[in-house]
C-alpha positions in Angstrom: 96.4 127.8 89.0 95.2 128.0 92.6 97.4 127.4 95.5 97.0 124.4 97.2 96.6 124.2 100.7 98.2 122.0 102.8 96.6 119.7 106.0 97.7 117.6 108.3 95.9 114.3 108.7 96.1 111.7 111.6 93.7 108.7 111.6 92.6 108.7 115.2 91.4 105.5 115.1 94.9 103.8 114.0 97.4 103.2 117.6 100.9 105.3 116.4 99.4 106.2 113.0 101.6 109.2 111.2 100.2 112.3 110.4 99.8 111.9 106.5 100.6 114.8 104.2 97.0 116.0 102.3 97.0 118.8 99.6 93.9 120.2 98.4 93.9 122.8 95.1 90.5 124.1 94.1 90.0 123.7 90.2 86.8 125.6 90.1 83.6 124.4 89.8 83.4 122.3 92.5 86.5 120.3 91.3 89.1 119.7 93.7 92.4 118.5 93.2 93.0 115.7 96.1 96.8 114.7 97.1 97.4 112.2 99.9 100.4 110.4 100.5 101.6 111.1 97.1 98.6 110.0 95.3 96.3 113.2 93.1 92.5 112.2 93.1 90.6 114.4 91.2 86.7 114.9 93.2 83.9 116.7 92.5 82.4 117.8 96.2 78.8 119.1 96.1 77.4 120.4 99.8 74.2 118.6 100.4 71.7 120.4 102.4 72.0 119.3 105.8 75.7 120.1 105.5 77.6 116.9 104.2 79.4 116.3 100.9 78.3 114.5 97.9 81.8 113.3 96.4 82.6 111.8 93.4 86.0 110.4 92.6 86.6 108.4 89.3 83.8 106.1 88.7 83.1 105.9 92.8 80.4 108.4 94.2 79.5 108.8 98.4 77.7 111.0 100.5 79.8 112.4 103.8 79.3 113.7 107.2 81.2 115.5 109.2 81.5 117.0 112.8 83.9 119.1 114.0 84.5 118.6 117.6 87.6 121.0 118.5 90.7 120.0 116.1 89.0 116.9 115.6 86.3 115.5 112.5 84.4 112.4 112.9 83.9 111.6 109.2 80.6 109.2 108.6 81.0 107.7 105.6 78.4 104.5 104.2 77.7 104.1 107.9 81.6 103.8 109.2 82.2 106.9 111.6 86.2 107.7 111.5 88.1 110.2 113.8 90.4 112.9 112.2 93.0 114.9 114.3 93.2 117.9 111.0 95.7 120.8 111.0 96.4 123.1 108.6 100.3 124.7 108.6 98.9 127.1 111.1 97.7 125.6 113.5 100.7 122.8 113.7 103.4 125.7 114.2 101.3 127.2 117.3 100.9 123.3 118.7 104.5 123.0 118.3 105.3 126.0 119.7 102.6 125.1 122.9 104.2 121.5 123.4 106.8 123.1 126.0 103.4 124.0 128.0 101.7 121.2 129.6 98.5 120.8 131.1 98.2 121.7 134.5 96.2 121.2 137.0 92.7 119.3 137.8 92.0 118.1 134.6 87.9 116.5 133.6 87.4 114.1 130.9 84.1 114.5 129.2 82.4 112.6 127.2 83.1 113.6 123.9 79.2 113.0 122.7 76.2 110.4 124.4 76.7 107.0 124.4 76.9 104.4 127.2 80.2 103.9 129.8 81.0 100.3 128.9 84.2 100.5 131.2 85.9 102.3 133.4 90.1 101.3 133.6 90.6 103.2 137.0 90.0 103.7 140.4 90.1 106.5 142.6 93.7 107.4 143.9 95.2 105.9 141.4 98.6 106.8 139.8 98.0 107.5 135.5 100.4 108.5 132.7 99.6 111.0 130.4 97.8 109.8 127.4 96.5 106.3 129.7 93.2 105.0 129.2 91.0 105.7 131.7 87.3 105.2 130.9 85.9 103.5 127.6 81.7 105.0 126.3 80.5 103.0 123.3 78.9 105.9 120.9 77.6 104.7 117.4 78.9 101.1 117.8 82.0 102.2 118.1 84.0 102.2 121.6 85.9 105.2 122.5 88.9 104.9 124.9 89.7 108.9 126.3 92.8 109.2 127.7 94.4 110.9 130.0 95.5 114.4 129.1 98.4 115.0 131.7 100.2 112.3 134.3 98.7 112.5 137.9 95.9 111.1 139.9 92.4 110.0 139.6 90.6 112.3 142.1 86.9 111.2 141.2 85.4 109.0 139.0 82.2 110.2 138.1 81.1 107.2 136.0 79.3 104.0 136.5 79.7 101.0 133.6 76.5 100.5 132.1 74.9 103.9 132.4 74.4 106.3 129.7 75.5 109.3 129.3 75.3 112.8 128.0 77.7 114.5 124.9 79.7 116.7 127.7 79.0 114.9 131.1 82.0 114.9 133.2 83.3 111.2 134.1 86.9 111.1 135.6 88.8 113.5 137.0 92.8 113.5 137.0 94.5 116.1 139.4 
């Protein structure tokens, strides 16, 4: 029997969600043995050619996209794009052991892929806590708010509501 490995799953999407528990135990043939929240799914996964899954679970079958963007998976899934903060056992010992290091100084929030700014929640010179909204970019229908990494001050706010933008241009900057 093949060792399961164990992930770490937060629903991005979901204000205060948990990080849920998922175990995954290969059973050969492109079986997989699917545990989340105490609940085993057997699904057979198939790669497609462009690099998504064709999954089949019980009498319920989907085709999946992913893309990895750091420690983060936006999952498309019958044309509903979810965010995924994933971490294996790894990679959650060396964030706890990096939490007593914070982020220091000036700090640019990108846009995380194109879309269009639909709203910008600061000003210049403004006072903002860590993890407080400071610019929302509609991507896919779907309306981002990125947040402030660290507590300080809006320096520049490279922005403008209603333009678009590219995957990586810089739009505030907290110092």
């Amino acid at each position: 029997m093949a060792r399961a490995t164990k992930y770490f799953v937060k629903d991005l999407e979901l204000k205060d969600a948990e990080a849920a528990e998922l175990l995954v135990e290969s059973l050969g043939d492109n079986r997989y043995a699917v545990t989340l929240e105490g609940k085993t799914f057997e699904v057979d996964a198939l790669e497609l050619p462009n690099g998504g899954l064709s999954l089949i679970a019980g009498t319920a079958s989907w085709a999946a996209d992913f893309e990895e963007k750091n420690e983060e998976i936006d999952v498309l899934v019958r044309g509903q794009r979810v965010r995924f903060d994933v971490a294996d056992e790894r990679k959650l010992r060396l964030r706890a052991a990096n939490a007593a290091f914070g982020v220091e100084g000036k700090q640019t929030i990108n846009a995380p892929m194109p879309g269009k700014v639909t709203k910008i929640l600061v000003k210049v010179g403004e006072d903002v806590a860590e993890g407080q909204g400071l610019v929302v970019v509609e991507a896919m229908k779907m309306e981002n708010e990125l947040k402030s990494p660290k507590g300080g001050k809006v320096t520049e706010v490279l922005a403008k509501e209603g333009t678009a933008v590219e995957n990586g241009a810089p739009l505030i900057v907290v110092e």
